[in-house]
N, C-alpha and C positions, 0 to 999 in steps of 0.2 A: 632394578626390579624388572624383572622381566613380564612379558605380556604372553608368552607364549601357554596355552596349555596343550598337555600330550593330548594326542588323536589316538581314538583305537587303530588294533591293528598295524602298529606302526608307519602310520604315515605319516606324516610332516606336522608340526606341532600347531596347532590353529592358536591366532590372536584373537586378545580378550580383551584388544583394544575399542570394539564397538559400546562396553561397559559402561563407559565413560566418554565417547567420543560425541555425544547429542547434548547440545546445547540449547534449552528455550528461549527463542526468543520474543516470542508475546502468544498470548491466548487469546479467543475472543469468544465468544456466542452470537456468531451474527442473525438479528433478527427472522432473516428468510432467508431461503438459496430460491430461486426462481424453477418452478417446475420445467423439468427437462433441461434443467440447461446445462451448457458446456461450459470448460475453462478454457481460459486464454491467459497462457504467460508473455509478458511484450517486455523488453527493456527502451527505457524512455529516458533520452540524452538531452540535456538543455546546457546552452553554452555560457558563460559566465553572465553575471548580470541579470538572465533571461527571468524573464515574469511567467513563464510557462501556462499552461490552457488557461483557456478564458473559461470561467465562471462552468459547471457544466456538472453531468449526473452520469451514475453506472448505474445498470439493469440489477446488480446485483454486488454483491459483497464483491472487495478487492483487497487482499491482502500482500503486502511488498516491503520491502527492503534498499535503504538509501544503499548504494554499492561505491560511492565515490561522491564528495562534494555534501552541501547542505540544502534540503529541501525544508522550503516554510512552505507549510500546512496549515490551511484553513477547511475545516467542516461547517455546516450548518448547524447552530447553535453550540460552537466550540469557539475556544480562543486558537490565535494563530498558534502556531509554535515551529520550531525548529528540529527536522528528524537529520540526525547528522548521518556519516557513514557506517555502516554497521550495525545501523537500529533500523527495528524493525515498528512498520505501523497499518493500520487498516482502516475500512470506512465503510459502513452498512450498505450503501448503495441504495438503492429503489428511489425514493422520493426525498431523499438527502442532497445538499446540493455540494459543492464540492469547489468554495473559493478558490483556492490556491495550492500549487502545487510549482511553485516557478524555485526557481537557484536562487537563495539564500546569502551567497557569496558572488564576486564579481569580479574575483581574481582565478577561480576554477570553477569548470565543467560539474552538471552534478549530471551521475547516471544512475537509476533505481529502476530495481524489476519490480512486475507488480502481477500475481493472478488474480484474476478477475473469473468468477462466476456469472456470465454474463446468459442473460436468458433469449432464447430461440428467436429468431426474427428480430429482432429489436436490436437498434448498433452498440456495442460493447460503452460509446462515448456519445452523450447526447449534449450540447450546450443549450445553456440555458439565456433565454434573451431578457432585454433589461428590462420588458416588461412584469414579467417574471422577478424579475431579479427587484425593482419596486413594490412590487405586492409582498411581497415576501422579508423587506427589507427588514422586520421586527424577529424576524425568528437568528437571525445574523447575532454572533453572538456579542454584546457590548453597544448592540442599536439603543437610540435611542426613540422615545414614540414619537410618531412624526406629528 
């Protein structure tokens, strides 16, 4: 089967390979995009084992892609899970905290890109202290009341 279609004019036959070539791999409707703000694409390498950032928030929605390895994923008021490679995942950002994000595996490297809508003045990555992180301990998902 060919992909080719004729071009006018006789020039070189254009492919109708773009037809088919998009592939979805997640949707989302995130809550806000933060006025004015920029994106930021970073890819982020943790070595086998690793527990990756400590406890922490984004200004704004981050949308990304495991690219090698398994990342465990924890949100606030979400269960952990496992985004392996090739799956795509995201997380509201603003006042969402954002447990884990560390390697999954401890025999391979995980690498994942991730853009981040990250709003003006504010750091792309804020951690969150355990004071915080006690107050807040109920909204964690599977807590139980203290």
């Amino acid at each position: 089967m060919s992909h080719d279609v004729p071009a006018a004019g006789g020039r070189e036959p254009r492919s109708t390979a773009w037809r088919t070539a998009l592939t979805v791999l997640q949707e989302a409707e995130p809550p806000f995009v933060p006025q004015g703000a920029h994106a930021m694409t970073v890819v982020v390498e943790f070595p086998p084992g690793d527990p990756g950032t400590p406890p922490h928030r984004h200004s704004g929605p981050a949308f990304g892609l495991v690219l090698e390895g398994e990342m465990l994923l924890e949100l606030e008021g979400e269960p952990e899970r496992v985004v392996r490679a090739g799956e795509a995942f995201w997380e509201p950002g603003g006042d969402v905290i954002h447990y884990q994000d560390g390697n999954n595996r401890d025999d391979v490297p995980l690498r994942f890109t991730v853009t981040m809508l990250c709003e003006p003045g504010t750091p792309m990555l804020t951690l969150v202290d355990d004071e915080e992180l006690a107050l807040r301990r109920d909204r964690r998902y599977g807590a139980r009341p203290a």
